[in-house]
C-alpha positions, -999 to 999 in steps of 0.1 A, spaced: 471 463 -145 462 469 -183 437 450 -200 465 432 -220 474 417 -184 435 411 -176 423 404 -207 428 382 -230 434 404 -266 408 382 -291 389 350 -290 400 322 -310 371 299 -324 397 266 -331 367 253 -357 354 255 -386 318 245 -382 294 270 -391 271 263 -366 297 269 -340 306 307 -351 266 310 -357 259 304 -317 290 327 -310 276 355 -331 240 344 -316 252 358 -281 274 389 -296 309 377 -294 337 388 -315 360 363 -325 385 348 -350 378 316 -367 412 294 -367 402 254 -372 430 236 -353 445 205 -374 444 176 -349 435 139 -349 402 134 -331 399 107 -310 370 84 -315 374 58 -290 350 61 -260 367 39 -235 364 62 -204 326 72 -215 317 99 -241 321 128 -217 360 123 -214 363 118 -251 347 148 -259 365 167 -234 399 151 -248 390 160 -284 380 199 -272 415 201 -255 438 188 -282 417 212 -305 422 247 -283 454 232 -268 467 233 -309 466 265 -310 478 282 -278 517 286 -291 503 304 -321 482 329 -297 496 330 -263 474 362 -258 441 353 -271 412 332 -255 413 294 -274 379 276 -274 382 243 -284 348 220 -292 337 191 -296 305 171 -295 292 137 -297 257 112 -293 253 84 -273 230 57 -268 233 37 -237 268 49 -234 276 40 -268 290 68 -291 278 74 -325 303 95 -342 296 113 -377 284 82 -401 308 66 -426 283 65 -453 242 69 -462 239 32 -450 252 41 -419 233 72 -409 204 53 -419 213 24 -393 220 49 -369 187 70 -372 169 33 -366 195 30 -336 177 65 -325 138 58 -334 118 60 -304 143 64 -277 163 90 -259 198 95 -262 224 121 -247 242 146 -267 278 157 -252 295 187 -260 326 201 -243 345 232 -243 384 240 -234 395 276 -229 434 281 -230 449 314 -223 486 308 -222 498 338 -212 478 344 -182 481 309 -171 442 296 -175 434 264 -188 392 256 -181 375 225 -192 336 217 -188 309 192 -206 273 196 -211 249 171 -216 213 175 -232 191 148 -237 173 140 -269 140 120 -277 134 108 -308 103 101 -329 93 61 -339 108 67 -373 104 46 -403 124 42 -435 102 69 -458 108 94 -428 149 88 -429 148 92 -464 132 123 -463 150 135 -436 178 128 -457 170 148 -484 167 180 -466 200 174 -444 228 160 -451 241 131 -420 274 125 -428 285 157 -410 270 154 -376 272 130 -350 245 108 -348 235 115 -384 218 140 -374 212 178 -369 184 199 -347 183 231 -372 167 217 -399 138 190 -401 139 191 -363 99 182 -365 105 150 -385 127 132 -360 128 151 -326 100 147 -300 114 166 -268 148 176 -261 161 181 -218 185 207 -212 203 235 -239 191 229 -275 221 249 -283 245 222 -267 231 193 -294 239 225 -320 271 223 -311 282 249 -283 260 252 -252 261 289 -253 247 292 -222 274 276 -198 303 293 -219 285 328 -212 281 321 -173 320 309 -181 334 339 -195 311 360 -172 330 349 -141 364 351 -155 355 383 -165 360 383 -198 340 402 -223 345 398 -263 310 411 -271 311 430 -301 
């Protein structure tokens, strides 16, 4: 068997978030960044985890008829608070209400990968969860929290690369995962289906 039947030929990022490809290039993989065009779906009726899987799926599943012979990660990620999702904010007034949803309490961040491989048949879906604790913020901290990161963006309002100190007290589990991409799992993933895309 040649690698062509073994091995997937690339990796297909289906995203365009920056701090998606940065994690990717964080553990040495090659790959191609193709954002797949889909409508996200924001409605957490079965819990979180099930939307974000859903949402990673129709992203990598997008793309699979395009590249039948490449590896298709799909993404996606999401905050909730006692099992209530807080999607990327509508506008400064709400990442603001959402930060003071946040403020001295611990929340779980969701993020889920799909891999498709159409031509050799594999279709892989798993969820991470990390859990966040916030700081007691008040309204000076948000605003300058605000001014060195921009919330409408991210999920919850709010990001862990920057101005982590101001809002974040402890976070359980893969700081990568509330990133974006729990590098981690998908590298134990792609270990034992034996692929390698490492540069």
């Amino acid at each position: 068997m040649n690698r062509a039947d073994s091995h997937p030929l690339q990796l297909i990022l289906a995203s365009a978030s920056p701090r998606r490809s940065e994690l990717l290039e964080r553990i040495g993989l090659q790959f191609r960044i193709c954002p797949a065009d889909v409508e996200e779906y924001n409605s957490p009726d079965d819990g979180p985890a099930q939307m974000v899987l859903h949402n990673a799926g129709l992203k990598a599943d997008a793309l699979t008829t395009d590249f039948p012979n490449a590896l298709v990660l799909g993404s996606d990620t999401t905050v909730a608070l006692d099992g209530i999702v807080l999607n990327k904010p509508v506008d400064l007034d709400d990442a603001r209400s959402m930060l003071r949803q946040l403020s001295g309490r611990p929340h779980t961040v969701y993020t889920s990968i799909a891999l498709r491989w159409q031509a050799g048949g594999l279709s892989d879906d798993f969820v991470e969860a990390s859990q966040v604790h916030f700081k007691t913020l008040d309204d000076a901290t948000i605003t300058a929290y605000f001014q060195c990161v921009d919330p409408l963006d991210k999920a919850g309002a709010y990001g862990i690369q920057t101005g982590r100190e101001m809002i974040i007290e402890a976070v359980e589990g893969s700081v990568e995962n509330v990133m974006g991409l729990p590098i981690q799992a998908l590298e134990a993933r792609l270990i034992e289906l034996g692929f390698d895309f490492r540069v």
